[in-house]
N, C-alpha and C positions, 0 to 999 in steps of 0.2 A: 504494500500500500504506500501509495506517495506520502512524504509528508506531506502538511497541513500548513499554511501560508499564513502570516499577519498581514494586516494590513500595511500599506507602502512606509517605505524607512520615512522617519523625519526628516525632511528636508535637512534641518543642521546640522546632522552626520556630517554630510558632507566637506560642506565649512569649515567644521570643528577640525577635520581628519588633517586639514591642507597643512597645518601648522603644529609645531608643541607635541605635547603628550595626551594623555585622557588623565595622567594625576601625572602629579610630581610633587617630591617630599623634599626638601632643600635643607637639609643640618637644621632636623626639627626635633626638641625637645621639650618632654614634660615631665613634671613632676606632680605628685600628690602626697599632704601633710610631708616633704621635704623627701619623699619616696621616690628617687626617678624612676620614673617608667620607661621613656622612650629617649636616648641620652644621643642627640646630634643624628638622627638617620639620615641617609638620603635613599629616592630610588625613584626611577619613574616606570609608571605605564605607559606602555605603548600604544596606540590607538590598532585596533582591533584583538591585543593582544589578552590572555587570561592569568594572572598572577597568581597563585596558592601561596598563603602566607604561613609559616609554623611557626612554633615557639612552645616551650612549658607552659603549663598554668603558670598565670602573671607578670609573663615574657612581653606582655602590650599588643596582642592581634587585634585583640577589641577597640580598643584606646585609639587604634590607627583605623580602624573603619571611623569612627566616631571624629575623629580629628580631618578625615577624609569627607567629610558631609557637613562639619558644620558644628557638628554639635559639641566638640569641647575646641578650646583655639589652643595652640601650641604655646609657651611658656616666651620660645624662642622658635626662630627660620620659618620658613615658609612654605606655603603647600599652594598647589596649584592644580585647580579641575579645571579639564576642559579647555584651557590657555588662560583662565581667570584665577588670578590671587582672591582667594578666601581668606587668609590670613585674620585680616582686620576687616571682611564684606562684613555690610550692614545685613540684619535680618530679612529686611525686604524681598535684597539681591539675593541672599544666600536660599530665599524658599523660591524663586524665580529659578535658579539655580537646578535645584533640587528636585525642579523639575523633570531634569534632563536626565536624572542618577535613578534609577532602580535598587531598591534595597529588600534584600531577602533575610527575616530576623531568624536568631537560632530557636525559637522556639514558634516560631509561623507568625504569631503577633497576631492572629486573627479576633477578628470581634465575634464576640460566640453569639449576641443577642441580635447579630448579624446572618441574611443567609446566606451562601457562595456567592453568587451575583453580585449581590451587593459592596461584600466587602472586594472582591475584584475591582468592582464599578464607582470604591470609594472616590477615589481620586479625578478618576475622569466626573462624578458628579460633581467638584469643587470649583471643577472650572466650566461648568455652566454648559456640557456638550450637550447635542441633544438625546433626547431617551431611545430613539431611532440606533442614531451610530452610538452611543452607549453600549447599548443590548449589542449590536452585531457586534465589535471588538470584544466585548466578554465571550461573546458562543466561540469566538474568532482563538483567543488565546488559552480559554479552558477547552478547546478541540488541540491545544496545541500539547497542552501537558495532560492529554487526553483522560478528562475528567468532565467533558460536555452534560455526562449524565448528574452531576452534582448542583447542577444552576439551582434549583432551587431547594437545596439541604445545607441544614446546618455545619457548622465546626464541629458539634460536639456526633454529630452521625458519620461523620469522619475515621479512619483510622489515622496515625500517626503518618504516616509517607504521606496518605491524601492532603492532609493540612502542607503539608511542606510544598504538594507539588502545587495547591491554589495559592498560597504564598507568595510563588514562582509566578504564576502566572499575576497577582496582582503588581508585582515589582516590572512586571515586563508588558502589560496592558497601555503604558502612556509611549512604548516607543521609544525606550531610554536610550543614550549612546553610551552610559556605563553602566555595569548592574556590579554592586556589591552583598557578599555573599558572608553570611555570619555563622559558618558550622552549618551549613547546609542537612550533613547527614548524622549531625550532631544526634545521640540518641537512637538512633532508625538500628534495625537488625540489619545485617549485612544483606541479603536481597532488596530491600527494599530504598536499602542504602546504592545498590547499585544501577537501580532504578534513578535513582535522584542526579547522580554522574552523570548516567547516558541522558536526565532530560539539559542539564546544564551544557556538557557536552551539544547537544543538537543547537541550542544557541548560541554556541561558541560558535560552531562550522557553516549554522546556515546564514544566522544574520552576523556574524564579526564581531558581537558588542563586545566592548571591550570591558575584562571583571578583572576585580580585587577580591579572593576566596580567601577567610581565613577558614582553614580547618586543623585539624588536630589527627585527622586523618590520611598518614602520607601514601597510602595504599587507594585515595582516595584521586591523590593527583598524576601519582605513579602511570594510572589505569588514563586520564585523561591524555596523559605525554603519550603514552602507548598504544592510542584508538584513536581515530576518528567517526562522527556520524557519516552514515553513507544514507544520501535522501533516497536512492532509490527502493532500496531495503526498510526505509524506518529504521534505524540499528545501527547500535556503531559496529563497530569492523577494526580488528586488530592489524598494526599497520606494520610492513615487512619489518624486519629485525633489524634497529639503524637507522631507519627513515623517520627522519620528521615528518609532523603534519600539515598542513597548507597554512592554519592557522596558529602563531606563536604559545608556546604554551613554557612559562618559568615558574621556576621557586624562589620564594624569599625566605631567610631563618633567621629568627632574632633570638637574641643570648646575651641578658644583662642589660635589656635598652637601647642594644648594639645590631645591625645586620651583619653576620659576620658570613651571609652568603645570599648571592643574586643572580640566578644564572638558569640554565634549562639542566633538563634528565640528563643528557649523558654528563655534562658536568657535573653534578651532583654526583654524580654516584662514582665518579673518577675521583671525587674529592680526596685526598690526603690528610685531613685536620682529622685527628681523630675524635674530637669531639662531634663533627659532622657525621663520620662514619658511624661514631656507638651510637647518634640521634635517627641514622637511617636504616641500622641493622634489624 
């Protein structure tokens, strides 16, 4: 079965892509109660590209989504979406902004007194579309992470993957040119978890958007460097042995505040640091 189409990229893809990065972290630091979390990093996204971020518990994955959107400002340096300094954007800008970024929470974030549809169809209701193309972009992207049949069921008649995969689809419903991912398969049994891969995966390959993944799961990005989706199958497809994929795919590790690694699969796994090696064994 072919896949199943969104409707047309946003016009400012294209724009955006001409110049710059889709983020950029420029010797950016925080601290909490005099705690540093994230001590001078840099790194940029690439425009189309998908970054998996690891680290221990309270290593700052989360802190850099969070510092990556808006919501907390860096202490020191600068960050930059899309080719715009956030740094110091007014609220305004930054929800104008925020527009553009798709975020995927680690535990779905869904509003339960809400029903699929709706909470898909939150955001596009805020800006006033109408209930016409409303509805058809919802049928449009819950056919996407094929869960059409849930339009009008709850969160709580859900199972655990289902929430994650409507989730998915409400962070991906406005046509973002980045999506940010927070432990996607955080929690999920491993099928269900590789379900969630292959539907991220399919957005990586079919429309390019460019992601920031923090997971905890390196089995999780391993599998993403090593497959691509093939539309003609639905399904991704393991990709010869050595071969990259069309679509960029790296890792980032932080350790003490620090990246002390930025680079794709075979590098990683060539690494010599043995602190990298015992982190990947």
């Amino acid at each position: 079965m072919p896949a199943p189409t969104l409707p047309s990229e946003n016009p400012a893809a294209s724009v955006a892509s001409s110049s710059g990065y889709a983020i950029e972290f420029d010797n950016v630091s925080i601290a909490f109660d005099e705690k540093v979390v994230l001590d001078g990093i840099s790194f940029q996204l690439h425009h189309g590209e998908t970054k998996a971020v690891f680290g221990v518990a309270g290593s700052g994955k989360s802190t850099l989504l969070k510092l990556a959107i808006g919501l907390l400002r860096p202490d020191s340096g600068r960050i930059f979406v899309l080719g715009e300094e956030i740094t110091h954007m007014s609220e305004r800008k930054l929800f104008e902004l925020r527009r553009r970024v798709g975020i995927v929470f680690q535990e779905s974030a869904l509003f339960d007194s809400l029903k699929v549809y709706e909470n898909v169809a939150f955001r596009l209701m805020e800006e006033g579309i109408s209930a016409q193309e409303i509805e058809a972009r919802v049928r449009e992207v819950l056919r996407f992470v094929e869960l059409e049949q849930t339009y009008d069921m709850r969160p709580s008649e859900l199972s655990g993957g289902m929430r994650r995969r409507v989730a998915i689809a409400r962070a991906i419903v406005t046509e973002p040119e980045v999506l940010l991912y927070d432990s996607p398969t955080g929690g999920l049994d491993p099928v269900t978890s590789n379900t969630i891969v292959e539907l991220i995966m399919k957005q990586r390959d079919v429309y390019k958007t460019s992601a920031l993944m923090v997971t905890h799961r390196l089995q999780d990005a391993f599998t993403m460097a090593t497959h691509e989706f093939d539309k003609a199958t639905n399904q991704m497809m393991a990709l010869p042995k050595g071969q990259r994929g069309n679509v960029p795919m790296s890792f980032l590790i932080l350790k003490d505040g620090k990246v002390i690694f930025d680079g794709d699969a075979q590098q990683l796994a060539s690494s010599r640091d043995d602190y990298i090696r015992e982190y990947i064994s």
